[in-house]
C-alpha positions as MATLAB code, in Angstrom:
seq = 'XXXXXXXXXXXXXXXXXXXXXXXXXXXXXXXXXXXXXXXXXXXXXXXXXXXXXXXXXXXXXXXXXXXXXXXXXXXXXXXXXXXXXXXXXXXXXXXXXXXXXXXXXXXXXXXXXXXXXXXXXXXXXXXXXXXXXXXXXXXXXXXXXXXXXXXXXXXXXXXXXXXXXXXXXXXXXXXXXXXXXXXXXXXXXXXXXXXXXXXXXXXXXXXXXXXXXXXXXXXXXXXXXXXXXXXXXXXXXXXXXXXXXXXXXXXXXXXXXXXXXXXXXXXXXXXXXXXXXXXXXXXXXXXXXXXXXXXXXXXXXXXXXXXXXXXXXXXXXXXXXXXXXXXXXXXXXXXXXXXXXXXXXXXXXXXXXXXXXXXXXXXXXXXXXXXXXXXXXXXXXXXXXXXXXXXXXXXXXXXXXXXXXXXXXXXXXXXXXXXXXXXXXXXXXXXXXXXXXXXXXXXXXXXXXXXXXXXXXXXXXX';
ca = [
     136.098  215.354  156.757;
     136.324  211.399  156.872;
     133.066  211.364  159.083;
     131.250  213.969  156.951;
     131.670  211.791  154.334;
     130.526  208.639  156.120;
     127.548  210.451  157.489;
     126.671  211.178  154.039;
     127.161  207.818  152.488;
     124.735  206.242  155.149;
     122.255  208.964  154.803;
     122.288  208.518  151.384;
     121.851  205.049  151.370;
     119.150  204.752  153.778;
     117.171  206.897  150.833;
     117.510  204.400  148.389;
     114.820  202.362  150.837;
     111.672  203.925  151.285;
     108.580  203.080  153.760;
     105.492  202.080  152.575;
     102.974  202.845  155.459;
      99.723  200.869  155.722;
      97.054  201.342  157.851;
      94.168  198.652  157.828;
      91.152  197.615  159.152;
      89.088  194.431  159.257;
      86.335  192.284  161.319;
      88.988  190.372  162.805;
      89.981  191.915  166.226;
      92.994  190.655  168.346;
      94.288  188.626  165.188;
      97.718  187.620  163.199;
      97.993  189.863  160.161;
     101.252  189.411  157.617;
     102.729  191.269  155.540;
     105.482  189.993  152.576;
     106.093  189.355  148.620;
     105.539  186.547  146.192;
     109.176  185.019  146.227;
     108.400  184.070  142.689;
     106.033  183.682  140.105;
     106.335  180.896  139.061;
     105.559  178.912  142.270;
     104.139  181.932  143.990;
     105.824  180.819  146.806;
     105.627  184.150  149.600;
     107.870  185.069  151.744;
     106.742  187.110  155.211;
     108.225  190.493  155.885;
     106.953  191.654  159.149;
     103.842  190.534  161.203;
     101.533  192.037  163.773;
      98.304  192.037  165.580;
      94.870  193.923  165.130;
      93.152  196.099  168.283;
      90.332  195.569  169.597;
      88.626  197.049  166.995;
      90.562  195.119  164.415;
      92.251  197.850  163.270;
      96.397  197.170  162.258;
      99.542  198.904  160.795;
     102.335  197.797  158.629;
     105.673  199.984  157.931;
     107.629  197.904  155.238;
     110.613  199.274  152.932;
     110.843  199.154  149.105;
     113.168  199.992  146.582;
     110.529  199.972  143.612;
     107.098  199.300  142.868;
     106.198  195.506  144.374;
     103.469  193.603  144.871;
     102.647  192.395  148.539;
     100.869  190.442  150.077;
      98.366  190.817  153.111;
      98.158  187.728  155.364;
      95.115  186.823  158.229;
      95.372  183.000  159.041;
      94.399  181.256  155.652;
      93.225  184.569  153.872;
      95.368  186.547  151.780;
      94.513  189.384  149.258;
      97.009  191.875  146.975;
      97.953  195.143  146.441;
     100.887  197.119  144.370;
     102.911  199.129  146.695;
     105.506  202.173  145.801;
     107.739  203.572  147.259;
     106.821  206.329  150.254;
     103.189  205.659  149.736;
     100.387  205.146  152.119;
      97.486  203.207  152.161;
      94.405  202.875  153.900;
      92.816  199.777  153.518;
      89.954  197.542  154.449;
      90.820  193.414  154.929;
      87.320  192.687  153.663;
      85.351  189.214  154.992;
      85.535  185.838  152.720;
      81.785  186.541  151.994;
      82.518  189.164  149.553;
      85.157  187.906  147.602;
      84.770  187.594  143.964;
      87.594  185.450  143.380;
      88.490  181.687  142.354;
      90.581  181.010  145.388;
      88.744  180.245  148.450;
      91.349  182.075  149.870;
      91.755  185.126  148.468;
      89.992  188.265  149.563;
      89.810  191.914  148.753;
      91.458  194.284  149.419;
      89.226  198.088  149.603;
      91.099  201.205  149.227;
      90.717  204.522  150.501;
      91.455  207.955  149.520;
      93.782  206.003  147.377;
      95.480  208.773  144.945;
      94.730  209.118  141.629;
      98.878  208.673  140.272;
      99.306  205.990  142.987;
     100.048  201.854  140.755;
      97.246  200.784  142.098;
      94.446  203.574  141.188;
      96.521  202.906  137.313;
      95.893  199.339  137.737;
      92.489  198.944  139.158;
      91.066  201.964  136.195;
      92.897  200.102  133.616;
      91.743  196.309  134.790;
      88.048  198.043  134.825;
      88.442  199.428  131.521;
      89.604  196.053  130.051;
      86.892  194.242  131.392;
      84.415  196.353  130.375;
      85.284  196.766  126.698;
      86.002  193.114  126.671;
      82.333  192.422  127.823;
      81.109  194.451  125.077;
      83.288  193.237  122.513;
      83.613  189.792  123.085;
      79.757  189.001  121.455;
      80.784  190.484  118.029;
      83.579  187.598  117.528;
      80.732  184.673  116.464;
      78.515  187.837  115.022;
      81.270  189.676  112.807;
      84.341  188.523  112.877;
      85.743  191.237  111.102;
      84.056  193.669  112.911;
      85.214  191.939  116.068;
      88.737  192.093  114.843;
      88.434  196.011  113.845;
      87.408  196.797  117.149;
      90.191  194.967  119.212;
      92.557  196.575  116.847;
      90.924  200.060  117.718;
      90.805  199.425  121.455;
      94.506  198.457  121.587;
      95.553  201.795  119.312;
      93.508  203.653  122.280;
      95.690  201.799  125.489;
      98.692  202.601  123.341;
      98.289  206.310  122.443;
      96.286  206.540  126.278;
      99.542  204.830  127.952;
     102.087  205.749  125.831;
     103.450  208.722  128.296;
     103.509  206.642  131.091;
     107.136  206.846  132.471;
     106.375  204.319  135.233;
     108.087  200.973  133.774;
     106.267  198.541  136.098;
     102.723  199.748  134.960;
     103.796  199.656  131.274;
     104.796  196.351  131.478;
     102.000  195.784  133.582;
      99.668  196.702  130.539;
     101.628  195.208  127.322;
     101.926  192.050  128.934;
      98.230  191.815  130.478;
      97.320  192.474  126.726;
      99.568  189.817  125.456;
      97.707  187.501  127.496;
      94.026  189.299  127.162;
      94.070  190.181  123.502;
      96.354  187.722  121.345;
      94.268  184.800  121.905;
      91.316  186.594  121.222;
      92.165  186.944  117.471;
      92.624  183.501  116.592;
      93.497  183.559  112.719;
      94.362  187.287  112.937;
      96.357  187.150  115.524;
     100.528  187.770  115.428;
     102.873  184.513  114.920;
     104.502  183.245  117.731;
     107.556  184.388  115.927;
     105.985  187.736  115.704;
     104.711  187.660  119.498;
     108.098  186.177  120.740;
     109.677  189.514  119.270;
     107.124  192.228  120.334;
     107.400  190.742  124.257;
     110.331  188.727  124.664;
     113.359  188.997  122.375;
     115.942  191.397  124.170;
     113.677  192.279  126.695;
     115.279  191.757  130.423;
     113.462  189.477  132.508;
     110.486  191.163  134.732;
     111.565  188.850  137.880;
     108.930  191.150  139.798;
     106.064  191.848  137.150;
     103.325  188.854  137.745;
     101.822  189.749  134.569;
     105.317  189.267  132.675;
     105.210  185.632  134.184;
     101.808  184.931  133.376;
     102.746  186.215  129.421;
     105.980  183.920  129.804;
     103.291  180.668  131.194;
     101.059  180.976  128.791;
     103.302  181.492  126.135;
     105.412  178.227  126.741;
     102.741  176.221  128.072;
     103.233  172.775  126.994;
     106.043  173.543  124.761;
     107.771  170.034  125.268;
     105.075  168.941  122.555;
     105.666  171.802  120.428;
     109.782  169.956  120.090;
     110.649  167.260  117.177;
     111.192  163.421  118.569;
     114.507  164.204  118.633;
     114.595  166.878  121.019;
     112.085  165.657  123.334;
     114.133  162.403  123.785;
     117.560  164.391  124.762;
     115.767  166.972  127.142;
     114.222  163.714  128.416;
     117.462  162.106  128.328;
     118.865  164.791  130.102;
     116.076  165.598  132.880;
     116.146  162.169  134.065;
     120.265  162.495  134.438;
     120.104  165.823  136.467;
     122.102  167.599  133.382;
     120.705  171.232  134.074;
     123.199  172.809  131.509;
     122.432  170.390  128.705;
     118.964  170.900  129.264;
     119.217  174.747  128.970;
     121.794  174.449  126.238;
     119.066  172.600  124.243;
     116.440  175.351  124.801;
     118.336  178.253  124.099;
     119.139  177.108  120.812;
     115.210  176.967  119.838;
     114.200  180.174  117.865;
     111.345  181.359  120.240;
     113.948  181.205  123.263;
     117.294  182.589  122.525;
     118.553  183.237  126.300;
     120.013  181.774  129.014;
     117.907  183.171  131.269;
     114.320  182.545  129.415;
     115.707  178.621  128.927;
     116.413  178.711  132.301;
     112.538  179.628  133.201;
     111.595  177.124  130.662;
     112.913  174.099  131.759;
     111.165  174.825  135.107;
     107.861  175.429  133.360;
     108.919  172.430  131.029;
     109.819  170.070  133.927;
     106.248  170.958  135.788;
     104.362  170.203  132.971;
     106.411  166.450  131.970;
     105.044  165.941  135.965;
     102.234  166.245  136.037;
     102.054  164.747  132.597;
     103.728  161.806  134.493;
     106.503  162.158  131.780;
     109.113  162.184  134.371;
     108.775  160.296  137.870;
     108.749  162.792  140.897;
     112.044  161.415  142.047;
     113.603  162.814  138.623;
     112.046  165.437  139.280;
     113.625  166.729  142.521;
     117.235  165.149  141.350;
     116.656  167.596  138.486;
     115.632  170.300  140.912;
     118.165  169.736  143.275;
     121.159  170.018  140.900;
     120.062  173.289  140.467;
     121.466  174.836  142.653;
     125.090  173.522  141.613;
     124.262  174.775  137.765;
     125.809  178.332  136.689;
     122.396  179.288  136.132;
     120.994  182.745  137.423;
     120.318  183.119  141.639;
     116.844  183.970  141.007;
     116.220  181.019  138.520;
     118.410  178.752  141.602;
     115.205  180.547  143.647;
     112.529  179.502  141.788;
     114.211  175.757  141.479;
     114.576  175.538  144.979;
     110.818  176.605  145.751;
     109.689  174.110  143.722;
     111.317  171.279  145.378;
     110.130  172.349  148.284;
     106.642  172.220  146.955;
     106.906  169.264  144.592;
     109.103  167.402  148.092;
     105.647  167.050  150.148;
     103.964  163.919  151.721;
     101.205  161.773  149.437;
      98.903  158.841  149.543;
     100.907  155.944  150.956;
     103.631  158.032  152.885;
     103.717  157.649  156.513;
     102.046  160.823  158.656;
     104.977  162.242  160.441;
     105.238  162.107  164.086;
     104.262  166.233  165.313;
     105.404  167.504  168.319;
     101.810  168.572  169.470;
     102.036  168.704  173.018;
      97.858  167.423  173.717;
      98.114  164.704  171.014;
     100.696  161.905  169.756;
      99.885  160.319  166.407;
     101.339  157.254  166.783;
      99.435  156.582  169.898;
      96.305  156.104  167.825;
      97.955  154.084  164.934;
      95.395  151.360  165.754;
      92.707  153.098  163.951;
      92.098  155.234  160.891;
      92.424  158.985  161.551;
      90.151  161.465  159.650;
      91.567  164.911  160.358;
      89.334  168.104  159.683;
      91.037  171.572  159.155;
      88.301  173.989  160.674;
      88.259  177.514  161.389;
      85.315  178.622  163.570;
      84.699  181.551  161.160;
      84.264  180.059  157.939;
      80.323  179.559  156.874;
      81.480  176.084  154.931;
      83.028  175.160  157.903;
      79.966  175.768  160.269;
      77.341  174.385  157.915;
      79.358  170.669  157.787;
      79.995  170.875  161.666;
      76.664  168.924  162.720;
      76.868  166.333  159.795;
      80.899  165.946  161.529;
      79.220  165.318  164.656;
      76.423  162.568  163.336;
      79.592  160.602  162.027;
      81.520  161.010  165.319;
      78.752  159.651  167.113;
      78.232  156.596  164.737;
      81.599  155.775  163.925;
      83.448  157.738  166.434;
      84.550  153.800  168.120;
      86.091  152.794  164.778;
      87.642  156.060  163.598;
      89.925  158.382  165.363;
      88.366  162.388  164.805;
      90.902  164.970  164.917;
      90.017  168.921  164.536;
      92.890  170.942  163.320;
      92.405  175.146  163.539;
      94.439  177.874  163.777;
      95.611  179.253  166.582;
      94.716  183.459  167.149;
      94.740  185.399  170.243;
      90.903  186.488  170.638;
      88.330  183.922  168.705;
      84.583  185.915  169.323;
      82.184  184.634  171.503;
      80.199  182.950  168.369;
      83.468  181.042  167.426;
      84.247  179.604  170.901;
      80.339  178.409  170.932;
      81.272  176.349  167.214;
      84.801  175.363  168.863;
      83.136  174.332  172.092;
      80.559  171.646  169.706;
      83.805  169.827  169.094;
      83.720  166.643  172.002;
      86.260  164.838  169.981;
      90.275  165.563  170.276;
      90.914  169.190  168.774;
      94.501  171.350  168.581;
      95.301  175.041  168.354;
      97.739  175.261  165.408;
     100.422  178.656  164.648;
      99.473  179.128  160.724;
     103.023  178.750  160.103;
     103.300  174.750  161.732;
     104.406  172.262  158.579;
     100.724  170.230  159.061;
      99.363  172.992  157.349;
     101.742  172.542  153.934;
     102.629  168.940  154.332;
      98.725  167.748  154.512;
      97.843  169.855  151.153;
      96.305  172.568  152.839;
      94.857  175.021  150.618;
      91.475  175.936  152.378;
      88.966  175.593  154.214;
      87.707  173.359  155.033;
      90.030  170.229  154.238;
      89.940  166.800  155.398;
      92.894  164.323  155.485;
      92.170  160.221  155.811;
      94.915  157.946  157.503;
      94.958  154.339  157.611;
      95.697  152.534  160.312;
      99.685  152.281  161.134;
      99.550  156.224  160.038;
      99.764  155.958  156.396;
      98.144  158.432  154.716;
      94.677  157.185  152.230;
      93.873  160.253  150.833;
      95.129  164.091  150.864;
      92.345  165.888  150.060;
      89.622  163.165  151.459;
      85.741  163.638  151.027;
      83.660  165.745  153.606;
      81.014  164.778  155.634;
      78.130  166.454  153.965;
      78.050  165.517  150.127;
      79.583  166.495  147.121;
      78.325  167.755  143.954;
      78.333  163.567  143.128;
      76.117  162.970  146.404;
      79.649  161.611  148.076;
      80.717  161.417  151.634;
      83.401  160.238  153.298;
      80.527  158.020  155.908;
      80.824  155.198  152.880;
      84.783  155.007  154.103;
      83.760  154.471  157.511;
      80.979  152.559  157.163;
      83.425  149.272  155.225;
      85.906  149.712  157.519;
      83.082  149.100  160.400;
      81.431  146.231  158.627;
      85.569  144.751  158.092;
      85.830  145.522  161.323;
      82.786  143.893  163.054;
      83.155  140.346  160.641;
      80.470  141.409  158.596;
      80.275  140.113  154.954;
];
C-alpha cells in the first residue's frame, strides 16, 4: 500500500510539469540555438534552459517544462526573438533572418508561427496586438482634429476589449491586455485621462505582483518612472541619505508609506527602479550604487526582489573607460603582450550585412595604421560557418579569435550587437566602450581620426 501511494505521489507530481515541444527551422544550419526565460523584467536579464544544434538543413527541436504560461526566449549567437509558451503545447516555428526584422533591437528577430491554434496565448496575443495597432492608427489622427471625438472613440474601443475579453478565464492574457492598455491608452488621454490615484487603484492597489507578466512590469516602469522627483525635499534627502548608507529597509520603509505605493513588495521594485534612475541621473555614484545593491541580499525583502537586485549588480558591476582590459585566457592571443600599442577590437560575425559592408574600409585602416595600432577581430564561435562566411572570415590578415557566445568579452566589453568596436590605450586601459567604426557615422565620424593623432604623436610630428 506504502508503494502505491508513493507511485502515485510521483506520478502526480510529474503532472504538475508539462512539456512544451518546439520544433524550428531557420537559415542557419549546424548552429547553437538556446532556449530559456527572462529572469526578470526589470533587467531582462535571461537565463538558458537547454541548448542544442540545427541539421543540416537548419532545422532544431526544443522539449522544455512549464508550470504556467511563460514567455521564452529563442537564442542563435547574438539573435534572440519571443514567444508565449503554455503548458503541453507545440509549436512550429520559423527563426527568421535579421533582414526581416521589424524591430528596434538590432538583435531581435521574429519569430513565424505555424498552424499555430486559434486558443493557443500566442494566436490571443498576436490578434489582440494587431487589433490595437490598427485601431490606434486610425484613431490616433482625430486627437489634434477632435479632441472630443478622439476621446469618445478610445472610450468606445476600450468598452469593446472589455465586453470582447471579459470571458477570458486565462489570467496571464487578461493581465496581458489591462496592463498593455494601461500603458497604450492612459497616456493617450492627456486631460481626460484617470488620476494617478485613480490609475494606482484600477492596476495596482491589492493586486499581487505579476513577477512573470512583462507587460505588468512595463505598467509598473512607466508608472514610477522618475518618481524620486515626484518626492518633497524632505524625502528625497532621507532616501538619498539612506541609498548612499546601504539602508535597504529604511529605504523601503520610506516608500511604502507614499500613497501610490502601499506594499512591501511594490517599494521593494521601486527602489530598484528609483536607484537606476538617481544613476544614471548621476544622483548617486556607481559605487553607492552596488553597496546599495549588494546589501540586498542581507535585507528581509522578497527572493525575487533579492533576484532582480542581484542582476543588476551584475549588470551595473561591468568594466568602463579607464578600467584596465582583463587578462583572457584565449589560447592564440595574450593581451598584455601587445600593451605597447593601442588595441581596436571589432566584434564581427561573417553573416551580418553591417558587418560585411565595413569589412574593406577595416582593411584600408589596417593597412595604413596597422604598424601603430594593434587589430583584433572578435566572432563567435559555431560549428559550420557557409562557404560565403569563411570567404569574409578568410579577408581578415590581422589577429582574429573564435569566441563561445557565452565567454565574459562578450558582456564585459558592452556587447549589444553587431557590429561593435572597443578602443584600448596603450598599457590596456580601456578609451572607449562603444568606439567609432571605420566607415562613418551619421556625423561623417570615424574612428581613422583616433589613429591618425596617435601616428602623428607617434612619429614627432607637430
Amino acid at each position: 500500500m506504502i508503494k502505491f501511494l508513493c507511485v502515485v505521489f510521483i506520478f502526480n507530481s510529474l503532472n504538475l510539469i508539462s512539456q512544451v515541444i518546439i520544433k524550428g527551422t531557420s537559415i542557419h544550419k549546424s548552429s547553437t540555438f538556446e532556449i530559456g526565460i527572462i529572469s526578470d523584467y526589470l533587467t531582462n536579464e535571461i537565463d538558458v534552459l537547454k541548448k542544442t544544434t540545427s541539421d543540416t538543413l537548419g532545422r532544431f527541436h526544443f522539449s522544455v517544462d512549464v508550470d504556467q504560461e511563460e514567455k521564452l526566449f529563442i537564442k542563435n549567437q547574438h539573435h534572440i526573438g519571443y514567444l508565449y509558451a503554455q503548458p503541453n503545447a507545440t509549436y512550429f516555428i520559423e527563426f527568421s533572418d535579421e533582414d526581416f526584422s521589424n524591430f528596434e533591437s538590432d538583435n531581435e528577430v521574429e519569430l513565424i508561427f505555424f498552424e499555430l491554434d486559434s486558443n493557443d496565448i500566442n494566436y490571443k496575443i498576436l490578434s489582440f496586438e494587431h487589433w490595437l495597432d490598427k485601431s490606434l492608427n486610425i484613431l490616433y489622427p482625430l486627437k489634434e482634429k477632435n479632441a472630443a471625438e478622439f476621446l469618445a472613440e478610445i472610450r468606445q474601443f476600450r468598452r469593446a476589449v472589455n465586453k470582447i475579453y471579459s470571458h477570458e478565464e486565462g489570467s496571464f492574457f487578461s493581465d496581458y491586455v489591462k496592463y498593455t492598455l494601461g500603458v497604450h491608452i492612459e497616456e493617450l488621454q492627456d486631460f481626460a485621462s484617470a488620476t494617478e490615484e485613480d490609475k494606482f487603484v484600477f492596476y495596482l492597489k491589492d493586486e499581487p505582483i505579476r513577477w512573470r507578466n512583462d507587460k505588468y512590469f512595463g505598467f509598473v516602469s512607466n508608472f514610477y518612472d522618475k518618481y524620486f522627483y515626484r518626492q518633497s525635499t524632505g524625502i528625497r534627502q532621507e532616501i538619498i541619505h539612506f541609498l548612499d548608507q546601504g539602508n535597504v529597509s529604511n529605504v523601503i520603509k520610506i516608500l511604502k508609506a507614499d500613497s501610490l505605493i502601499r506594499s512591501n513588495e511594490l517599494a521593494e521594485i521601486v527602489s530598484l527602479l528609483l536607484l537606476q534612475d538617481l544613476y544614471f541621473d548621476r544622483v548617486i555614484t556607481k559605487v553607492n550604487m552596488l553597496y546599495f545593491l549588494d546589501n540586498y541580499r542581507l535585507s528581509e525583502s522578497t527572493m525575487q526582489s533579492k533576484k532582480i537586485a542581484k542582476n543588476f549588480y551584475a549588470k551595473f558591476n561591468t568594466l568602463e573607460a579607464g578600467d584596465k582590459l582583463p587578462e583572457y585566457a584565449f589560447d592564440e592571443l595574450k593581451f598584455r603582450e601587445l600593451a605597447k600599442k593601442p588595441i581596436y577590437i571589432q566584434f564581427f560575425n561573417p553573416s551580418n550585412l553591417k558587418c560585411i559592408a565595413e569589412l574593406s574600409a577595416m582593411k584600408k585602416l589596417e593597412k595604413t595604421y596597422g604598424q601603430y595600432i594593434q587589430f583584433i577581430t572578435i566572432y563567435p564561435k559555431q560549428e559550420v560557418y557557409t562557404k560565403s562566411e569563411k570567404i569574409y572570415l578568410d579577408q581578415i590578415k590581422w589577429k582574429k579569435i573564435e569566441v563561445e557566445s557565452d565567454h565574459s568579452i562578450w558582456k564585459d566589453l558592452e556587447f549589444f550587437g553587431f557590429p561593435h568596436y572597443v578602443y584600448v590605450l596603450p598599457n590596456l586601459i580601456i578609451g572607449e566602450m562603444n568606439a567609432l567604426s571605420p566607415s562613418p557615422n551619421g556625423r561623417y565620424e570615424t574612428i581613422e581620426r583616433t589613429f591618425f593623432e596617435h601616428k602623428r604623436l607617434m612619429n614627432g610630428e607637430e
